[in-house]
N, C-alpha and C positions, 0 to 999 in steps of 0.2 A: 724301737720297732724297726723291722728290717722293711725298706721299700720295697717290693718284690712287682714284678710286672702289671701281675693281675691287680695290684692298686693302684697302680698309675694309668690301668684303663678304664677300671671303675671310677675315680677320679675323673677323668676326661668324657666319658661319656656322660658322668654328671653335670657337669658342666655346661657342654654340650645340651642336652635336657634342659637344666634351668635356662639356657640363654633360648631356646625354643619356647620355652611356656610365656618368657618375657614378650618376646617376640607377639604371638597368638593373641595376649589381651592386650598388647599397645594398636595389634591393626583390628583387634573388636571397637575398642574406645576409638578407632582410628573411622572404622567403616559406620559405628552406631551413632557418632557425636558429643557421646555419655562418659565420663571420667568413672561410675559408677554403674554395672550395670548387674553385679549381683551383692548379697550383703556381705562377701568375703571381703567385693574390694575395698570399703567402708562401710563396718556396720554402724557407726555414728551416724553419718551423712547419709544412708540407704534411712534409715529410719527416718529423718528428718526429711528427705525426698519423699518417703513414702504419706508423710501427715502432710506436707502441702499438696499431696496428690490427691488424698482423702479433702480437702479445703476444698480444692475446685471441683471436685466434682460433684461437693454439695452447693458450692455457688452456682454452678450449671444446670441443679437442678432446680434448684429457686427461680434463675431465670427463664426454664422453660414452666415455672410455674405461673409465672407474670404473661409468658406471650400466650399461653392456653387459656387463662383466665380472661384478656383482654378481650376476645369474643364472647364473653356472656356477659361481663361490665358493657360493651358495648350495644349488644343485640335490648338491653337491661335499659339504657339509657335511649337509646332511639325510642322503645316502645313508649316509654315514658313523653318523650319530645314529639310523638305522633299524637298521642294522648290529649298530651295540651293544644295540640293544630286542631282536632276533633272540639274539645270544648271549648273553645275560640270560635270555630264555624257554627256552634253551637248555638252559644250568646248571640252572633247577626246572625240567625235566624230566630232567637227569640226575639229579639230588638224589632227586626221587621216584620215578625206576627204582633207583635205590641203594637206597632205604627200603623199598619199595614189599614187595608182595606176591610178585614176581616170575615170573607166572605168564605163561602162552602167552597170554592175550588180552590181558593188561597188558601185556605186551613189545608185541604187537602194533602198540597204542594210541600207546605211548611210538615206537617207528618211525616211525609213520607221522607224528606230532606234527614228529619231528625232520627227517625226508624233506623236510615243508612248506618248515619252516625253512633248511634247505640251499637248497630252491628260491629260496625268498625271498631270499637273501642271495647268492645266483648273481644274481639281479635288479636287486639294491641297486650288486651290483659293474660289471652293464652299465648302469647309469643314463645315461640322455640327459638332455642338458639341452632348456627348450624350446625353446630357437631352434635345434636340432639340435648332435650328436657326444655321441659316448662319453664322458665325463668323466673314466675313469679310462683311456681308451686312450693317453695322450700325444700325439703329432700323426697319430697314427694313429686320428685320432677317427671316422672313417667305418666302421668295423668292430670290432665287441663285443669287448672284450680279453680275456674270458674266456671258455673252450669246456672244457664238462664233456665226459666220456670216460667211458660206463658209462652204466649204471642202475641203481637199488634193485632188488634182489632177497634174498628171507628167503635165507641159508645160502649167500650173494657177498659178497665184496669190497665197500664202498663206493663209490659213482665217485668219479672224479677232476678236479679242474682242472685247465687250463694255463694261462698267460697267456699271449698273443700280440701284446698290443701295444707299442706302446713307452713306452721307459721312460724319462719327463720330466715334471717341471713342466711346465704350460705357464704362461709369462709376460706381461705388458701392460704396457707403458709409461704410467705415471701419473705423471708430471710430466720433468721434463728430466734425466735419467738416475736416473730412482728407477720400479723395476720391480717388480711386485704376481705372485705366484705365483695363478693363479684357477683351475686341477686340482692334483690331485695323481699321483703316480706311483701308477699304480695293484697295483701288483705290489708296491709298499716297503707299501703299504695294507693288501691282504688276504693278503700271501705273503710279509710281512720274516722278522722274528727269527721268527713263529708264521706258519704257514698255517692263516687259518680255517677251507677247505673241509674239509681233513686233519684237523680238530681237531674237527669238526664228523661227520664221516666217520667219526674213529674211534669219536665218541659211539654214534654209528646202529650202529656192529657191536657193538659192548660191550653195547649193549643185546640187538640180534638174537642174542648169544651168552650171557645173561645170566653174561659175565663181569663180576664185582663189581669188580675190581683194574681192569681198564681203564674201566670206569665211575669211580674215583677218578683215574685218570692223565688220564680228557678233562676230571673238570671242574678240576686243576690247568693244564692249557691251556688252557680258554677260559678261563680268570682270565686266561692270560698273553696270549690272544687279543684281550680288552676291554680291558686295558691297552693295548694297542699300538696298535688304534683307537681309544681314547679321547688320544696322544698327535697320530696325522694331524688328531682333531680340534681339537684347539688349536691345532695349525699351521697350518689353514685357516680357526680362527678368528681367529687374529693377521693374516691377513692381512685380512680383514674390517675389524677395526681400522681397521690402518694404511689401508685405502682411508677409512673413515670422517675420520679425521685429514686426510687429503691433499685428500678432498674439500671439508672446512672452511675449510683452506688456500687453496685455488685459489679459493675463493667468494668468498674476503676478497682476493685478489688481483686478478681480475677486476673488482671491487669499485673498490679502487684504480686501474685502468689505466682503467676508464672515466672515472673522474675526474678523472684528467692528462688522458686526451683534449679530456674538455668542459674544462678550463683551457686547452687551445691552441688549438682552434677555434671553441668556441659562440662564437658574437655575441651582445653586449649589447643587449640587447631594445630597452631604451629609449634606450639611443645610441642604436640604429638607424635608428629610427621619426624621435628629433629630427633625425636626419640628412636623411633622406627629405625630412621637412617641409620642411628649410634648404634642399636643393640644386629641390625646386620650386617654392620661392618664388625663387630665383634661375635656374631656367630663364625661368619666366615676365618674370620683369625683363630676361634678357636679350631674349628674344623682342620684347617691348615696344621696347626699347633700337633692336635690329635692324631693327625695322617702322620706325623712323623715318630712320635712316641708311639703311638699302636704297630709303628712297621715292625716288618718283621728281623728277627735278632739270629746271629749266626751258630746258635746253639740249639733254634728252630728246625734248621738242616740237618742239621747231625743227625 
């Protein structure tokens, strides 16, 4: 085949062109950091970059599933730890209506003490968390699970609770099928083996009645009362925990998968840069090269 002009300029301008393209993605990889940054330049490693990308960003979402969670385990647990302060002040005040003097303005005094304390602890059991729901509603968090029935009145009946709302954990996914309880049931809480409203209820009439015998029968039930929440509380403190552990977990995991990632895509800094340097000092040469084959020839004149 005859070499003729116009092939040694197409030639050269190709050339020219590939040592430009080369150029362009060494100062991409040069200015982004990324030895890869579409699937042409590695579709092995593009793809394997792209599943540890898809990794942390479900690690990341587990983790923002543990700090959002951490505010209703805890709103969850305080109510519970206030609970038991209520039926502990509860007990000395029953203690010292049993001891006491037993007279009409001490009865009084001891009612009214105890009345607070019911309120309080009807309070404790509709606790909202603060990003909003009922914490002890189950997924019926939009509406107080508990609704008193009655009033305090000298020579009445106590009121009463209900519960109304539903009866469930609620759950959260914190890692790939490991699930974190962050309410509790709120009815197994303040209404399982013991009712504390009732136990609390019968204290206020025991006293209004200065019966002595059911003033020793309430404060055998709130014993059994503070036992029962103090066991919801270790239940929702273990789960505390285990977020604690899990979030450790996924921190060092996370940890990890950024790692693998910068091993399959960072670019080599200082390859890079020597790269750069090489392929424009060989633009340049060829350019040179070109300007003198492309000159022009003495049969151009003619």
């Amino acid at each position: 085949m005859r070499i003729t002009q116009s092939i040694i300029s197409r030639m050269g301008l190709a050339q020219i062109d590939g040592a430009r393209s080369r150029i362009v993605r060494t100062q991409e990889q040069a200015s982004t950091g990324l030895r890869i940054n579409r699937p042409s330049d590695d579709p092995t490693d593009y793809r394997t970059a792209r599943d540890l990308r898809d990794a942390m960003s479900q690690t990341e979402r587990f983790q923002r599933s543990i700090d959002l969670s951490r505010t209703r385990i805890r709103t969850t647990e305080n109510a519970i730890t206030d609970s038991l302060d209520l039926l502990a002040e509860a007990k000395v005040a029953a203690l010292a209506a049993r001891n006491g003097t037993a007279g009409d303005g001490d009865r009084a005094a001891r009612r009214m003490q105890v009345e607070s304390l019911f309120e309080s602890l009807l309070d404790n059991a509709n606790r909202v968390a603060p990003g909003g729901g009922y914490v002890f509603a189950g997924t019926a968090s939009d509406t107080a699970p508990f609704v008193q029935t009655g009033a305090f009145a000298a020579g009445s009946p106590a009121p009463t609770v209900g519960f109304v709302g539903e009866n469930s954990d609620l759950e959260v996914e914190i890692d790939e099928g490991v699930f974190m309880e962050v309410t509790l049931d709120g009815e197994r809480v303040f209404q399982g083996g013991v009712d504390v409203f009732s136990t609390v209820g019968n204290l206020w009439q025991a006293i209004d009645q200065g019966d002595e015998a059911a003033m020793d029968a309430a404060i055998g039930e709130l014993d059994l009362a503070m036992a029962q929440l103090r066991n919801e509380q270790s239940r929702i403190g273990n789960e505390e925990r285990k977020a604690d552990k899990r979030e450790e977990r996924l921190a060092l995991q996370l940890q990890e998968l950024t790692a693998q990632l910068s091993s399959v895509e960072d670019a080599d800094v200082f390859e890079v840069f020597s790269d750069l340097a090489a392929q424009e000092a060989a633009l340049q040469s060829s350019l040179q090269v070109a300007s003198r084959l492309l000159g022009p020839t003495l049969l151009e004149f003619l």
